[in-house]
C-alpha positions as CSV (number, residue, x, y, z in Angstrom):
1,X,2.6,17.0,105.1
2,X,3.1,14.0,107.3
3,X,1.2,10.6,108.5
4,X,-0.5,10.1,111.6
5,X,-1.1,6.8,113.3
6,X,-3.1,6.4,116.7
7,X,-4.7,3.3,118.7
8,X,-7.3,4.2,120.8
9,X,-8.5,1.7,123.8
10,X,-12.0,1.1,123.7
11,X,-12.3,1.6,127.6
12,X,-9.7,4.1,127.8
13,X,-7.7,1.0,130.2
14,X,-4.2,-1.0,129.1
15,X,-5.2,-3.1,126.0
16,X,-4.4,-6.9,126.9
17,X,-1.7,-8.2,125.0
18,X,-3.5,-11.0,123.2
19,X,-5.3,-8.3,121.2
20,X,-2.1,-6.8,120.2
21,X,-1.8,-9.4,117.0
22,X,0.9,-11.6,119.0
23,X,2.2,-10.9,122.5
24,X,5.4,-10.5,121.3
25,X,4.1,-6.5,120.3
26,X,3.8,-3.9,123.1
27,X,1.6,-1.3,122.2
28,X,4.8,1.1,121.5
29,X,6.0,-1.9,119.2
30,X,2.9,-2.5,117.6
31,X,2.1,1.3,116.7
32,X,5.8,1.7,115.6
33,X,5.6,-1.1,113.1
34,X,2.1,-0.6,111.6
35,X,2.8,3.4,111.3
36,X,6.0,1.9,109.6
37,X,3.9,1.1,106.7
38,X,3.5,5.2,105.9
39,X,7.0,6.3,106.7
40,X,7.4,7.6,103.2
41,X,5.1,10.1,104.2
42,X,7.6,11.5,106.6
43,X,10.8,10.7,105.6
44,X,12.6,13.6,108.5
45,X,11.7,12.1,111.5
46,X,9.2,9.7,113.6
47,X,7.5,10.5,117.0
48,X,5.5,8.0,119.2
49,X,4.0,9.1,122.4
50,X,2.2,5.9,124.1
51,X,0.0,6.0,127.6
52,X,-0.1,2.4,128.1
53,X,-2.1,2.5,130.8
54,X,-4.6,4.3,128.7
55,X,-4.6,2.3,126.3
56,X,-3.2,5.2,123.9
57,X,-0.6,5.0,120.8
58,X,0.3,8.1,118.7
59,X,2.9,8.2,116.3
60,X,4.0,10.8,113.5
61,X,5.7,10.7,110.7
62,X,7.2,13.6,109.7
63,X,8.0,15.6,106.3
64,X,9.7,19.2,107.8
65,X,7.9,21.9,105.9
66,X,7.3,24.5,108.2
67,X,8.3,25.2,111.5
68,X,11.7,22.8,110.6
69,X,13.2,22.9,113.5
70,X,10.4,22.9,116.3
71,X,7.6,21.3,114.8
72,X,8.5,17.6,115.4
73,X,5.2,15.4,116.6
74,X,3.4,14.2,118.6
75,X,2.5,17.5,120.2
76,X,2.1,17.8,124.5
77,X,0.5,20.2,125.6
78,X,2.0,21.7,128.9
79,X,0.3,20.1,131.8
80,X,0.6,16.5,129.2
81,X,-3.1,16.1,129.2
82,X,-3.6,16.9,125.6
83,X,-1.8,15.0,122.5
84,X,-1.8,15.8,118.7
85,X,-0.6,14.1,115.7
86,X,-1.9,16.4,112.5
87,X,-1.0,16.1,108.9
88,X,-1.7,19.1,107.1
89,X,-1.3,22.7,106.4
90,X,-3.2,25.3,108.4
91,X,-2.6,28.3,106.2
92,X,-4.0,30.8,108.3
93,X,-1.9,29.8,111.5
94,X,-0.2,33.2,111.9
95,X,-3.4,35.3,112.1
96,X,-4.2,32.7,114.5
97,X,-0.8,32.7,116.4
98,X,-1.5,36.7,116.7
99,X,-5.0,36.0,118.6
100,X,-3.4,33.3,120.7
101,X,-0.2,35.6,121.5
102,X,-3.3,38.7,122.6
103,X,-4.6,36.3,125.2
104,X,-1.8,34.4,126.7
105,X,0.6,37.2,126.3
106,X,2.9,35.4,123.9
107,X,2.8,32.3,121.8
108,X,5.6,31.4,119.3
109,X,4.3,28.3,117.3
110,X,6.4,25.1,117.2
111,X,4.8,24.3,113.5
112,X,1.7,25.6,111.9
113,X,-0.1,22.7,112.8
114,X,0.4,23.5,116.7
115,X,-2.3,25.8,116.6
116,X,-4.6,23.3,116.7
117,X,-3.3,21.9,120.2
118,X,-4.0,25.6,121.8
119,X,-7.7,26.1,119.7
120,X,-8.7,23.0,121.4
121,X,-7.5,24.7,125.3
122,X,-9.7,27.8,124.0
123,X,-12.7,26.4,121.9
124,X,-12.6,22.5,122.7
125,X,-14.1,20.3,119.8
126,X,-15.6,24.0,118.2
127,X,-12.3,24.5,116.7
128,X,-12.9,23.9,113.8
129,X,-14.8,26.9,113.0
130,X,-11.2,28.8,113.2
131,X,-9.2,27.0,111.5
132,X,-8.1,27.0,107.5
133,X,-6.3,24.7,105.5
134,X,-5.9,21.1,104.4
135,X,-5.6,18.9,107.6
136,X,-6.4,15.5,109.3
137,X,-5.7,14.9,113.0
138,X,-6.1,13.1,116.0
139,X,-6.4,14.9,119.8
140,X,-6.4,13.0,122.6
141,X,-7.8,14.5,126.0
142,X,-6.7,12.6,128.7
143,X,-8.4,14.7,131.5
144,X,-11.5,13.4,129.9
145,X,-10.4,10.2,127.7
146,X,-12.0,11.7,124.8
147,X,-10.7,11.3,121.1
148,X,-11.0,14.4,118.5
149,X,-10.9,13.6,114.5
150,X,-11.4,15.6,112.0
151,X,-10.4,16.1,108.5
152,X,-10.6,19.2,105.9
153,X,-13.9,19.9,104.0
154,X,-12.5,18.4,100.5
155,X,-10.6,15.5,101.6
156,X,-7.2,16.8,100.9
157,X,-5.8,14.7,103.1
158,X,-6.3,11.3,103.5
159,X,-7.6,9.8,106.6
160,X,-8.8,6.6,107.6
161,X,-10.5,4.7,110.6
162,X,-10.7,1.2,111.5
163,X,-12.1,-1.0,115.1
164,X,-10.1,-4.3,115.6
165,X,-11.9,-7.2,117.2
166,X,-12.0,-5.9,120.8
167,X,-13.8,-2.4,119.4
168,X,-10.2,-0.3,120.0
169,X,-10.3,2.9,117.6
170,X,-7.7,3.0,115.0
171,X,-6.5,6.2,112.9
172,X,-4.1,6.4,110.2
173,X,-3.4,8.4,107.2
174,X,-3.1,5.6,104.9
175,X,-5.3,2.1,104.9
176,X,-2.4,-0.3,104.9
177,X,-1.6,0.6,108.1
178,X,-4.9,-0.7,109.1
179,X,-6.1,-3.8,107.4
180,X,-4.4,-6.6,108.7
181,X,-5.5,-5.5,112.4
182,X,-8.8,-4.4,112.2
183,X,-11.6,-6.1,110.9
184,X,-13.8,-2.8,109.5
185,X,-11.8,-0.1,107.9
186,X,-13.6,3.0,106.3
187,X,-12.6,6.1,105.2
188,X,-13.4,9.2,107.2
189,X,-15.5,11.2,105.5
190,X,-14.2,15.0,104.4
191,X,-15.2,17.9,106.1
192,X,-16.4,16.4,109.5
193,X,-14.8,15.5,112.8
194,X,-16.2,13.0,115.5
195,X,-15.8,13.4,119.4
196,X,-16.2,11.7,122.2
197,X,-14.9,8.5,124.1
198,X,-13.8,5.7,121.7
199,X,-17.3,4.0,120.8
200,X,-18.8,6.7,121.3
201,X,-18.0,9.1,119.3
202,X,-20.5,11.6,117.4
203,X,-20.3,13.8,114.4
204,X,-19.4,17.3,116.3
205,X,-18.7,19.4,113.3
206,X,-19.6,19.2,109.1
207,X,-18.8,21.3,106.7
208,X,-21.8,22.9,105.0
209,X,-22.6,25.8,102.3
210,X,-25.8,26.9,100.9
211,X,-24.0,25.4,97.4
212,X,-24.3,22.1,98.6
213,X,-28.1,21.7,98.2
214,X,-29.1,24.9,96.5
215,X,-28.4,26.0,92.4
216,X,-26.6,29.2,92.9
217,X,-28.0,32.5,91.1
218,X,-24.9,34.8,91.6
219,X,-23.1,35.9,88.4
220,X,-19.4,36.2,87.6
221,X,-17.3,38.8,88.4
222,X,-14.0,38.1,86.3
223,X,-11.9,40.9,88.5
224,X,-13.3,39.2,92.3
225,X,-13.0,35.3,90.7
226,X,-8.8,36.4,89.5
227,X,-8.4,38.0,93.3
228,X,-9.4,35.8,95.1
229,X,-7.5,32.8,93.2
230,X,-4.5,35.0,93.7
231,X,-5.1,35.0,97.2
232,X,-5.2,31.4,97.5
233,X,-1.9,30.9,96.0
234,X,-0.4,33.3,98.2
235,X,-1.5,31.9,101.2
236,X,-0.2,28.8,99.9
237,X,3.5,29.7,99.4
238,X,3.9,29.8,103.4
239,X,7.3,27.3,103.6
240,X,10.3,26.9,104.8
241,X,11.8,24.5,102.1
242,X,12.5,25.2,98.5
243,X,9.2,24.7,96.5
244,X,8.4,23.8,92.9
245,X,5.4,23.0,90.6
246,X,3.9,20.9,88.4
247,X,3.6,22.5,84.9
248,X,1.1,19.9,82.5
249,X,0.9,22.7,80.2
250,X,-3.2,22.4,81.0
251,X,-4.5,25.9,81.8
252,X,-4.9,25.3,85.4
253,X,-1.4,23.9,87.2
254,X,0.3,26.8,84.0
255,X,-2.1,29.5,85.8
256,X,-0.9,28.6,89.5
257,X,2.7,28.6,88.1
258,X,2.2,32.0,86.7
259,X,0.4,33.3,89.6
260,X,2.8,31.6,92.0
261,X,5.9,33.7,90.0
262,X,4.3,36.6,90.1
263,X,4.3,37.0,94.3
264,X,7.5,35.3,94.8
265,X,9.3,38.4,92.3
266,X,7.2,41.1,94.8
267,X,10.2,39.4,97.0
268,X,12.4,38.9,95.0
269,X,12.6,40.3,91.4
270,X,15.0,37.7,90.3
271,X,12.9,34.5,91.4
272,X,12.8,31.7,89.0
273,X,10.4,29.0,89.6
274,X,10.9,25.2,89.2
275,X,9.0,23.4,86.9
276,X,8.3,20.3,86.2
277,X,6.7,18.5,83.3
278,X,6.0,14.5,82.7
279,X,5.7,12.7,79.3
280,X,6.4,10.6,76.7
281,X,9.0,11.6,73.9
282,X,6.5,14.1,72.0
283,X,3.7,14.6,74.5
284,X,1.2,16.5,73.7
285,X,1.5,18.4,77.0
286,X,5.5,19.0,76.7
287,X,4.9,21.9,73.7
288,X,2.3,24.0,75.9
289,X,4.4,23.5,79.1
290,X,7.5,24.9,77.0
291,X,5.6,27.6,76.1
292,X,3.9,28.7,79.4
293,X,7.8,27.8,81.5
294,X,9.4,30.2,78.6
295,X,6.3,32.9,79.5
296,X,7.2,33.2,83.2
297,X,10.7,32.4,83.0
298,X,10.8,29.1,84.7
299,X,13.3,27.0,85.7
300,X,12.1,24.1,83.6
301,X,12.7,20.2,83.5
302,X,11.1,17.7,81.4
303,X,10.8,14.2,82.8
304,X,10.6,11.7,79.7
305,X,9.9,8.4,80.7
306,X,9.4,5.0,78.6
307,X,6.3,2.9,78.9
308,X,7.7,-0.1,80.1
309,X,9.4,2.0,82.4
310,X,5.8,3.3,83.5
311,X,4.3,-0.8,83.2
312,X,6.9,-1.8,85.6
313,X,5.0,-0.1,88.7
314,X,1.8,-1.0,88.3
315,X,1.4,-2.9,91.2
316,X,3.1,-0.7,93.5
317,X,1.1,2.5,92.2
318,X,-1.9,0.4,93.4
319,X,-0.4,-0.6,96.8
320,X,0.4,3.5,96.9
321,X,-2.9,4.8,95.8
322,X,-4.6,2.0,97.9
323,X,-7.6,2.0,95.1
324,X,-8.2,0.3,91.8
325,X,-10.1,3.0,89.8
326,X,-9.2,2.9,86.4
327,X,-8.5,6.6,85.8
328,X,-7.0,7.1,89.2
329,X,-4.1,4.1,88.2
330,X,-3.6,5.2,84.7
331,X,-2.7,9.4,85.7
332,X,-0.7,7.2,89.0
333,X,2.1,5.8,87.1
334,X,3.5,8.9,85.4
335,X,3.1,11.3,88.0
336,X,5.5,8.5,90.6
337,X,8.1,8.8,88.2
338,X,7.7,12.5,88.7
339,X,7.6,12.5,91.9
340,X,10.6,10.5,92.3
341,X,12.7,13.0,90.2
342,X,11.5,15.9,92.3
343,X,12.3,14.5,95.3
344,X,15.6,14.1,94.1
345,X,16.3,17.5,93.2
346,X,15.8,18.4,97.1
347,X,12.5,20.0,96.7
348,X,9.8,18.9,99.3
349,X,6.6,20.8,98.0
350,X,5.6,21.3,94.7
351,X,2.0,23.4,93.7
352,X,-0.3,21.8,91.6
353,X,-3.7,22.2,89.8
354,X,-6.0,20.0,91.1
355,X,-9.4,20.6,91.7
356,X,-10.2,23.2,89.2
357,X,-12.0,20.6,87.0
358,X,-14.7,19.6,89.7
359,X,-15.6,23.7,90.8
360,X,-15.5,25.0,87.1
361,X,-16.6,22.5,85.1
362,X,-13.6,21.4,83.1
363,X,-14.0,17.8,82.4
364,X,-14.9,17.1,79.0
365,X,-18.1,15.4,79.5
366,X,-19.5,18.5,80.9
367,X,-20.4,19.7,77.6
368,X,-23.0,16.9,77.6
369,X,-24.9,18.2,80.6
370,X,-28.8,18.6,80.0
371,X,-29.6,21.5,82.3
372,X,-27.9,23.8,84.3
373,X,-29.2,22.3,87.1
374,X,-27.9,18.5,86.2
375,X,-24.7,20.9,85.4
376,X,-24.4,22.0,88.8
377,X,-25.6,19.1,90.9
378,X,-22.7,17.4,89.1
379,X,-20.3,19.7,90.1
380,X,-21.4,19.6,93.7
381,X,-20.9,15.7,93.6
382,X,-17.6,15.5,92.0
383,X,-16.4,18.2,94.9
384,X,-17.3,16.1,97.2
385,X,-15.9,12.8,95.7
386,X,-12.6,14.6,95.5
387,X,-10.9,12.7,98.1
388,X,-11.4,9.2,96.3
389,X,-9.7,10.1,92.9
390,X,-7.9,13.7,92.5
391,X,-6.9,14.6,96.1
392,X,-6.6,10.6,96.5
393,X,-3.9,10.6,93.5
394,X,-2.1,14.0,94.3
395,X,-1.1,13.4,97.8
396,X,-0.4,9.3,98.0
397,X,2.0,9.9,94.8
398,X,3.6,12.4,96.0
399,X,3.5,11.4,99.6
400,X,4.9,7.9,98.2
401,X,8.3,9.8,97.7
402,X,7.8,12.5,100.4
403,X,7.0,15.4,99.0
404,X,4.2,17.6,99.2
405,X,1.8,18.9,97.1
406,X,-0.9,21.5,97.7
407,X,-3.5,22.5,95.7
408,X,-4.5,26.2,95.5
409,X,-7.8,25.6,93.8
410,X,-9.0,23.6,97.0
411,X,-8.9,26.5,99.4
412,X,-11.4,26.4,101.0
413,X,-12.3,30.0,100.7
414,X,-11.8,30.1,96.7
415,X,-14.1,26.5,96.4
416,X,-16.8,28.6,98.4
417,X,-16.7,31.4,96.2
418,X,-16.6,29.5,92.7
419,X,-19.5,27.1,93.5
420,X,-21.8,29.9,94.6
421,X,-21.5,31.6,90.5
422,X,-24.2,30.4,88.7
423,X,-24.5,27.4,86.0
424,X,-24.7,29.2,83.6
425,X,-21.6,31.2,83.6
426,X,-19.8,27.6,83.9
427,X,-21.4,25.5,82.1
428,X,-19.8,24.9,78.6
429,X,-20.1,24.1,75.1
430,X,-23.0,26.1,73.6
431,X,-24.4,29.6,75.1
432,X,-28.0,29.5,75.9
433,X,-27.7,25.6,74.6
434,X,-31.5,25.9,76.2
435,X,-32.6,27.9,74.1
436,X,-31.8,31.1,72.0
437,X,-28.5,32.0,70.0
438,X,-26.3,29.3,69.6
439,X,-22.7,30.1,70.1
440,X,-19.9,28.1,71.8
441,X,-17.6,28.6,75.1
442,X,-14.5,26.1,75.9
443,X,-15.0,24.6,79.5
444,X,-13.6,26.8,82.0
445,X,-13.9,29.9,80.1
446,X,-14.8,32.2,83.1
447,X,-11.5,30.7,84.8
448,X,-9.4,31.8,81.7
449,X,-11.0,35.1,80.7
450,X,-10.4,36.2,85.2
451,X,-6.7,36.1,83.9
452,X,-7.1,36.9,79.9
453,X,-4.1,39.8,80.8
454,X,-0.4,38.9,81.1
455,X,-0.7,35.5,82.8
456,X,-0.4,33.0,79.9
457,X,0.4,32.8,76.2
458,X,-3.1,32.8,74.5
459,X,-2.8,29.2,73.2
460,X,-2.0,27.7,76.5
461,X,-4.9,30.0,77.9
462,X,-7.1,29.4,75.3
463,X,-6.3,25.4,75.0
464,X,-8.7,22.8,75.2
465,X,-8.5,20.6,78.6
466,X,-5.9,17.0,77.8
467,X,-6.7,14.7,81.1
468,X,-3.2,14.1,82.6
469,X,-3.2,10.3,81.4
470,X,-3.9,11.8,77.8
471,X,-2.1,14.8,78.0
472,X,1.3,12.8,78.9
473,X,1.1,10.2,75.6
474,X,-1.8,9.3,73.5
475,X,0.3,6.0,73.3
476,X,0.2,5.6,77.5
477,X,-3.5,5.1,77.7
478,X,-3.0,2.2,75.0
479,X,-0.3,0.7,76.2
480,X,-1.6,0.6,79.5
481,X,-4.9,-1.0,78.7
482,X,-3.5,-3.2,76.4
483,X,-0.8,-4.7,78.8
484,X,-3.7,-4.9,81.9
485,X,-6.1,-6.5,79.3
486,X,-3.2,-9.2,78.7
487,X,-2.8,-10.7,82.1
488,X,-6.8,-11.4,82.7
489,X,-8.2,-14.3,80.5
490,X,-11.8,-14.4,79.2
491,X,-12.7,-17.3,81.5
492,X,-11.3,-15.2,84.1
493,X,-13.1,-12.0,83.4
494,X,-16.3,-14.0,82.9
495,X,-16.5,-14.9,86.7
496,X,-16.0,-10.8,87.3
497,X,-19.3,-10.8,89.4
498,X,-18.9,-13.8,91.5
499,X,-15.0,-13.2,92.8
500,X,-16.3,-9.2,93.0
501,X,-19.6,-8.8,93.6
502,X,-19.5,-4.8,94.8
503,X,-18.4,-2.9,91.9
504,X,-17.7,-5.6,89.4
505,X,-14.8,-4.5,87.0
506,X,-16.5,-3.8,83.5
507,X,-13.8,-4.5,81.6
508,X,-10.5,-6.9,81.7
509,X,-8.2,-3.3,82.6
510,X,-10.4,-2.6,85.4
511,X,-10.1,-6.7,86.8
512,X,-6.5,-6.4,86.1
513,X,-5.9,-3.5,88.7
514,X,-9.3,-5.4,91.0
515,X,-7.2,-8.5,91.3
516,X,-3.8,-6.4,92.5
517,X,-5.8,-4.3,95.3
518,X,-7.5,-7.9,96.2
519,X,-3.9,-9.2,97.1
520,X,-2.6,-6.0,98.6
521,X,-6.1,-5.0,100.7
522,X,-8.0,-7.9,101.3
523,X,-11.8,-8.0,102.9
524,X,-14.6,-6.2,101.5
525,X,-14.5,-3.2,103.8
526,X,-11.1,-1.8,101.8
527,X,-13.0,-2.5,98.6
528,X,-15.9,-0.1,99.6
529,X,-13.7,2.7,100.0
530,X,-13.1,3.4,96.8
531,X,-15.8,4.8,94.4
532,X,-15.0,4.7,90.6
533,X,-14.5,7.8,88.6
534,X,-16.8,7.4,85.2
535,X,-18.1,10.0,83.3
536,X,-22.2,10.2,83.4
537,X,-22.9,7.6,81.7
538,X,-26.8,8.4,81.4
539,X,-25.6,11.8,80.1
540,X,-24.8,9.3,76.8
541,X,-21.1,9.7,77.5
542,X,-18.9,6.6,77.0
543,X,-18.0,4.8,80.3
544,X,-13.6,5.0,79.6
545,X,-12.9,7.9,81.5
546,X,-9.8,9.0,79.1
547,X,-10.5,12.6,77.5
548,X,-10.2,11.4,73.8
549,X,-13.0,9.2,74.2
550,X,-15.3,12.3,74.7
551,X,-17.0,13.0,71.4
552,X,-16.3,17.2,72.2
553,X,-12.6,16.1,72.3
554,X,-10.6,18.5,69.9
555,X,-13.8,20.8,69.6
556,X,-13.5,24.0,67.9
557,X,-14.9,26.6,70.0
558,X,-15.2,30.6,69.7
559,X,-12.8,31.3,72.6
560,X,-13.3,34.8,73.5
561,X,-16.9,35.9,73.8
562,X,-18.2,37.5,76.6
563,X,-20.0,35.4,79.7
């Protein structure tokens, strides 16, 4: 996990200096300094590779996870004519290291991400169709003066584009690299990559399923969904740092811990597992954690932080986040004081859970669905809104202290084959609520019953979903809101819609965070990258995203019947 950072001449010809924001910058100079504004995303090293006479600025930030010794960026290809700066994880680079070694005879990657640099010699812009993972990167082909950018089909990685005054193509992994020089700034959209000569270039590759647009009809099969899950976290374990994870006590980080345990001891038998847990003194997470890190036999911390301790970092969680969605801020704060711990202990990637919620269902308002079909078109849309709050959160906090999280439930493989079971296997709260006998499932229950044998400790298995900003402290979610409500008056909060006119703050919490971003990200083109997370509202749900506020919350299911 890294940051990228490019410029990109409009005309492919030396940009004058006047449009460098101050002739004192060179282009070198100017790239340097802006990337500067991600270096916590690669802590290990930087690498700038600038073509002045092209007009062309690549830098990288580095975060060593694989390939720690020859995997340093900007990547060159041989004859210098192509350049790479990725930030990802391509987990299926040594199947495609072995196809690469059959035709040229040998081929011993730098990193994992260096595949990409030889697809493009073999497949040009089609690349994509090979490769696996979660990525974002920038190619530049100087034979041609063409740009490549692309970014994974769930927006695990962030990615964003901007066009100064003089039209010159910018790149970077995170906004603040890009606002003060160029006047538009957007963020690229998951799942797609553009190609072509800067102003110029079109949408070569999306990312499509039947899923998408069509309500799937294929049943469950609890013995397929648990193999396939436990192929994804396998094929994320591929590092060569010492790893971690994050253990909420929630079924779906405890299930990649468990899983996670279980291939490292077909290693080694003696493997112990770091975990980590986040909270207030008494958390309602900490008990289940405990239980599930005592299950596997993990080596277990518990982080117990203070609220003001939490309050003091408001404003930099919002600089880090670079949005001011309500839920996003309030799950921020906790997990940065995580982060920071983790980094400390000398870890540099941690699993996590993410992403489970969108595929299966797990969010509590889901129970409030009116048709399987409003289920599942729901689903689809929080998938693809991913990268503006969950994969948003997970990778800028723990990016913010360099480290790097992945997220097993996002593979791309395991999303494809959870989306295409039907609604009606997922969809919780009562069975055949349409019609019919009336019993009850918890959300997720085809996800728990895949791994009902030896995985968990029934009550963790069996537990209803806490969101994180819940789960962590009843008392957070209070304290928070009532310390954001304090700083925005009512005449203040009355003129909501004329200072913000796109996506006026409802309430004075959601100002509070408006008026921060405002300061940090000015101009209306960073405010319209960020979409807020709310429950559906016209499903009659209440519009405060926290769990507790779900009428289902605490609700008493029959845990175990059959799907």
């Amino acid at each position: 996990m890294c940051g990228i950072f490019s410029i990109f001449s409009r005309n492919g010809e030396p940009i004058p200096t006047q449009i460098l924001h101050g002739s004192k910058h060179s282009l070198r100079e100017l790239a340097y300094r802006q990337s500067g504004k991600q270096r916590h995303r690669g802590p290990d090293s930087t690498g700038v590779h600038v073509i002045p006479s092209e007009g062309v600025a690549m830098v990288h930030e580095r975060l060593r996870i694989v390939g720690v010794e020859m995997g340093d960026q900007p990547f060159v290809s041989e004859d210098g004519n192509l350049i790479l700066v990725a930030n990802g994880e391509i987990y299926n680079y040594l199947e495609l290291s072995a196809e690469i070694a059959k035709k040229r005879g040998s081929y011993n990657p730098k990193s994992d991400c260096h595949v990409i640099l030889e697809l493009y010699e073999d497949y040009g812009k089609d690349l994509l169709q090979y490769i696996t993972g979660m990525f974002a990167f920038a190619l530049y082909d100087r034979t041609t003066k063409e740009v490549l950018i692309a970014r994974d089909p769930f927006g695990i990685i962030p990615m964003y584009v901007g066009e100064d005054a003089a039209g010159n193509l910018w790149v970077a992994s995170e906004m603040k690299c890009l606002v003060d020089c160029c006047s538009k700034v957007e963020t690229f959209t998951p799942g797609e990559a553009r190609f072509g000569k800067v102003g110029d270039l079109k949408t070569c590759w999306q990312f499509q399923q039947s899923w998408i647009k069509e309500v799937p009809t294929q049943a469950c099969d609890l013995a397929l969904l648990r193999a396939n899950l436990e192929s994804a976290v396998r094929s994320h374990l591929q590092c060569d740092v010492h790893l971690g994870a994050l253990l909420s006590g929630g079924v779906d980080s405890s299930l990649i811990a468990s899983i996670a345990t279980k291939i490292m001891r077909e290693r080694d038998p003696n493997f112990r597992l770091k975990t980590f847990s986040v909270g207030l003194k008494d958390a309602p997470d900490f008990q289940a954690a405990r239980s599930v890190a005592k299950y596997i036999d993990s080596d277990h911390k518990e982080i117990i932080f203070g609220i003001d301790e939490a309050l003091d970092g408001i404003r930099d969680i919002v600089y880090h986040l670079e949005t001011y969605d309500v839920t996003t801020v309030r799950c921020s704060l906790p997990m940065l004081l995580l982060a920071r711990y983790i980094k400390s202990t000398g870890i540099k990637m941690i699993l996590s859970g993410e992403g489970a919620d969108e595929i299966f269902g797990g969010y509590l308002y889901f129970h409030k669905a009116p048709g399987y079909e409003d289920f599942h078109e729901e689903l689809v849309k929080r998938v693809r809104q991913l990268h503006l709050s969950d994969c948003l959160r997970a990778n800028k906090v723990a990016m913010a202290k360099g480290v790097e999280l992945r997220v097993p439930f996002l593979d791309t493989g395991f999303v494809n084959h959870v989306m295409q079971i039907r609604p009606e296997d997922k969809i919780p709260g009562p069975l055949n609520k349409f019609g019919g006998e009336q019993q009850t499932r918890l959300e997720k229950y085809i996800l728990r019953a895949a791994f009902a044998d030896n995985y968990l400790p029934d009550e963790v298995l069996w537990r209803q979903k806490e969101q994180f900003s819940d789960g962590v402290g009843y008392d957070w979610i209070d304290s928070i809101r009532r310390v954001a409500t304090s700083h925005v008056s009512d005449e203040e909060f009355a003129g909501a819609a004329i200072r913000f006119p796109f996506n006026t703050p409802t309430t004075k919490e959601a100002f509070y965070y408006r008026c921060i971003f405002a300061e940090q990200f000015p101009g209306e083109s960073a405010a319209r990258t960020v979409v807020r997370w709310v429950p559906r509202l016209d499903w009659g749900c209440p519009e405060d995203p926290s769990g507790r506020a779900q009428a289902v919350h605490q609700f008493k299911s029959s845990l175990k019947n059959s799907i």
